[in-house]
MARMARFI-504040 format. One line per field, with one value per residue (C-alpha): residue number from 1; y, x, z. Coordinates in nm, 4 decimals. Layout:
N
k NUM ...
Y Y ...
X X ...
Z Z ...
This chain:
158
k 1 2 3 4 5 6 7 8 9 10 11 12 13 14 15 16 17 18 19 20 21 22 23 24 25 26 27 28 29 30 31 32 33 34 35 36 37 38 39 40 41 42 43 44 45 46 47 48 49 50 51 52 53 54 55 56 57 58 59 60 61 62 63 64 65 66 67 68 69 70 71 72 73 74 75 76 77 78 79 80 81 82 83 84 85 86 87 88 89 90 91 92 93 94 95 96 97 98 99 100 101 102 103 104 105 106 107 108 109 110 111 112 113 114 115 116 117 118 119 120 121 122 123 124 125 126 127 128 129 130 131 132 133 134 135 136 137 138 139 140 141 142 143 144 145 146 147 148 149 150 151 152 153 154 155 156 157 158
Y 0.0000 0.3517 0.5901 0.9316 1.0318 0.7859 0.8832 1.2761 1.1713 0.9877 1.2749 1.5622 1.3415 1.2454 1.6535 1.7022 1.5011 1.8067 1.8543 1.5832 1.3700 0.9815 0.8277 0.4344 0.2493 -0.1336 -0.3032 -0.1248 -0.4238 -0.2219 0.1093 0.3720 0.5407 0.4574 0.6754 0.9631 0.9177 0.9382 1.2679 1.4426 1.2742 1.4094 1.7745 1.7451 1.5368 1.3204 0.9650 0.6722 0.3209 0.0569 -0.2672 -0.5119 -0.9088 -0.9644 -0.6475 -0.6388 -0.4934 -0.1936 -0.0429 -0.1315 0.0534 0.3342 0.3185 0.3835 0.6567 0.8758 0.9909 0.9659 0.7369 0.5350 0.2113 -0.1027 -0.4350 -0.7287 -0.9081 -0.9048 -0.6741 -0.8949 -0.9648 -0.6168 -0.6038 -0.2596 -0.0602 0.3318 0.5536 0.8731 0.7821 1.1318 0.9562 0.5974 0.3986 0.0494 -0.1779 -0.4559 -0.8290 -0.7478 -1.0354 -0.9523 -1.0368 -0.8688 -0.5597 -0.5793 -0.6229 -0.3540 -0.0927 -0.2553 -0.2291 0.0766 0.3195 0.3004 0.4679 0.7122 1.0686 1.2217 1.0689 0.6871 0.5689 0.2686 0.1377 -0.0962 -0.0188 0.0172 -0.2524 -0.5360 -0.8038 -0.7130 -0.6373 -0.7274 -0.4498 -0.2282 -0.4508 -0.4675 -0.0124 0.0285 -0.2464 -0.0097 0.3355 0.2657 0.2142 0.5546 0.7329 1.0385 1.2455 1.1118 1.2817 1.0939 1.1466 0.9518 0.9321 0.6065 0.2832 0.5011 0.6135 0.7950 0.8872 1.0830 1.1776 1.5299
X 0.0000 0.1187 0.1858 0.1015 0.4492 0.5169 0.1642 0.2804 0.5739 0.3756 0.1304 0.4466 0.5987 0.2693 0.1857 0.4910 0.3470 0.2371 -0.0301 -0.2119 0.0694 0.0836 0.0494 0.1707 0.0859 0.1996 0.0546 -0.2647 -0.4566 -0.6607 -0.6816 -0.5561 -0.2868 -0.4917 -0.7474 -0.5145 -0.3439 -0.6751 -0.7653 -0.4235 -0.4945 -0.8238 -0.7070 -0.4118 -0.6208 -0.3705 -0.3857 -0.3588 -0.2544 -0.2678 -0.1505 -0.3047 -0.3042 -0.5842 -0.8063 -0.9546 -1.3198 -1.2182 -1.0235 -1.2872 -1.5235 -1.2907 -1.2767 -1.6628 -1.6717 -1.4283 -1.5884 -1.2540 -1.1522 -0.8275 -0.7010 -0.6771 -0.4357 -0.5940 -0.2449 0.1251 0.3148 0.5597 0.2498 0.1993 0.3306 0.1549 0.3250 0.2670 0.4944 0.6334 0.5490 0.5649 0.4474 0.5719 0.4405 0.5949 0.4195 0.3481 0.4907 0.7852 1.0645 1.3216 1.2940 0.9365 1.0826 1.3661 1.1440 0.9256 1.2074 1.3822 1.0585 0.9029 1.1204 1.3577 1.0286 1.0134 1.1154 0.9941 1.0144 0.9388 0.8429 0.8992 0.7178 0.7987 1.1785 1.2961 1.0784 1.3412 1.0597 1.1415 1.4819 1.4353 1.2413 1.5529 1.8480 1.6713 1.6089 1.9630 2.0673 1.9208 1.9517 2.2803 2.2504 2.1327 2.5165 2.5257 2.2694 1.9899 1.7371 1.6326 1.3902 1.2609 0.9762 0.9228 1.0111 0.8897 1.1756 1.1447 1.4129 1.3921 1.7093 1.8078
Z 0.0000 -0.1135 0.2032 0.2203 0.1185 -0.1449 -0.2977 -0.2647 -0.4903 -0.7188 -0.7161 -0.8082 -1.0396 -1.2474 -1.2396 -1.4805 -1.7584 -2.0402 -2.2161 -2.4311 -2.2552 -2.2388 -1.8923 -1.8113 -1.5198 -1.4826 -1.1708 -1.0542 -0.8423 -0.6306 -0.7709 -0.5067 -0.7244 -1.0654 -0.9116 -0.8934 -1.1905 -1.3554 -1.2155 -1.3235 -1.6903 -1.6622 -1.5741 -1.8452 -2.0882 -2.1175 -2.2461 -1.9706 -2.0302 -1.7567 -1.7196 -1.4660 -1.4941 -1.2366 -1.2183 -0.8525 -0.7569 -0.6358 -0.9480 -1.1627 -0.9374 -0.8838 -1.3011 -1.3429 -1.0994 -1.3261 -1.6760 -1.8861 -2.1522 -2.0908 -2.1811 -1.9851 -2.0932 -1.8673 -1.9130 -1.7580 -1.9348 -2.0884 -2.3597 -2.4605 -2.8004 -2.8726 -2.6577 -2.6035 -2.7873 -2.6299 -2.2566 -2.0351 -1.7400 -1.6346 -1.2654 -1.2256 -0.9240 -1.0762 -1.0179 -0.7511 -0.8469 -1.0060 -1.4294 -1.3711 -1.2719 -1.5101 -1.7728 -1.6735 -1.6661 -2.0017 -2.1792 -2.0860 -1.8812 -2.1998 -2.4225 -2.1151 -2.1567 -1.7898 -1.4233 -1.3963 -1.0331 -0.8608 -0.5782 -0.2947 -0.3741 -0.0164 0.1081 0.2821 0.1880 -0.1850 -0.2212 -0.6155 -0.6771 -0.5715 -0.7356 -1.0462 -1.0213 -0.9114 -1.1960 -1.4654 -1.3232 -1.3292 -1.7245 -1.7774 -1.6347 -1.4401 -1.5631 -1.4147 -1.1474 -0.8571 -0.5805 -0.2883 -0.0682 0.1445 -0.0788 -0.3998 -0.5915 -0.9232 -1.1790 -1.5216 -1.7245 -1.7420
């Protein structure tokens, strides 16, 4: 579950997508940060893709209450051939082991030109989550961005 900090973060991050932007979010289960990612799409009409394999109750409740079009992949994303071009926006809590997040960042964060955050990264239960973040970070060299709140941790290139 996202803490009040971690959803603040989240919250700043998302604000930065422009315009008509694209939006990405991979792992939404229950629907608390879907919600607000929704809202800021809404307010920037920006486009919003998410990716859940097993949609629970609650997000597709919290999906009727909000009258704006978005797209929804009912799948893991390692089956999404069609992926989103020019991502502005990128939110990666999905499946927590390690080639799941790997794949995650190595097939979306690369098609991401603003911040990209990761949840559960400081969380000692799933220390993938941050080997596989550090692991590609660590790809991009030294001009990257980072910021923290809680176990989110988001990073854009400069």
């Amino acid at each position: 579950a996202y803490e009040d900090e971690e959803l603040r973060l989240l919250f700043d991050c998302a604000m930065e997508t422009p315009p008509c932007g694209t939006m990405l979010e991979i792992g939404c289960e229950y629907g608390r940060s879907t919600s607000m990612l929704l809202q800021i799409a809404k307010e920037k009409d920006a486009t919003l893709y998410l990716i859940e394999p097993d949609p629970k109750p609650e997000l597709i409740e919290a999906l009727k209450e909000i009258d704006f079009p978005f797209a929804i992949w009912v799948c893991a994303s390692e089956v999404v051939d069609d992926k989103p071009s020019g991502i502005n926006f990128l939110h990666i809590d999905g499946n927590h082991d390690y080639p799941n997040v790997k794949n995650d960042l190595e097939g979306f964060a690369m098609l991401c030109s603003g911040w990209t955050v990761c949840h559960d990264y400081e969380r000692p239960t799933l220390e993938d989550v941050k080997i596989a973040v550090d692991e590609f970070v660590k790809t991009l060299g030294p001009n990257v961005a980072i910021r923290t709140a809680g176990s989110a941790f988001a990073f854009k290139e400069r």
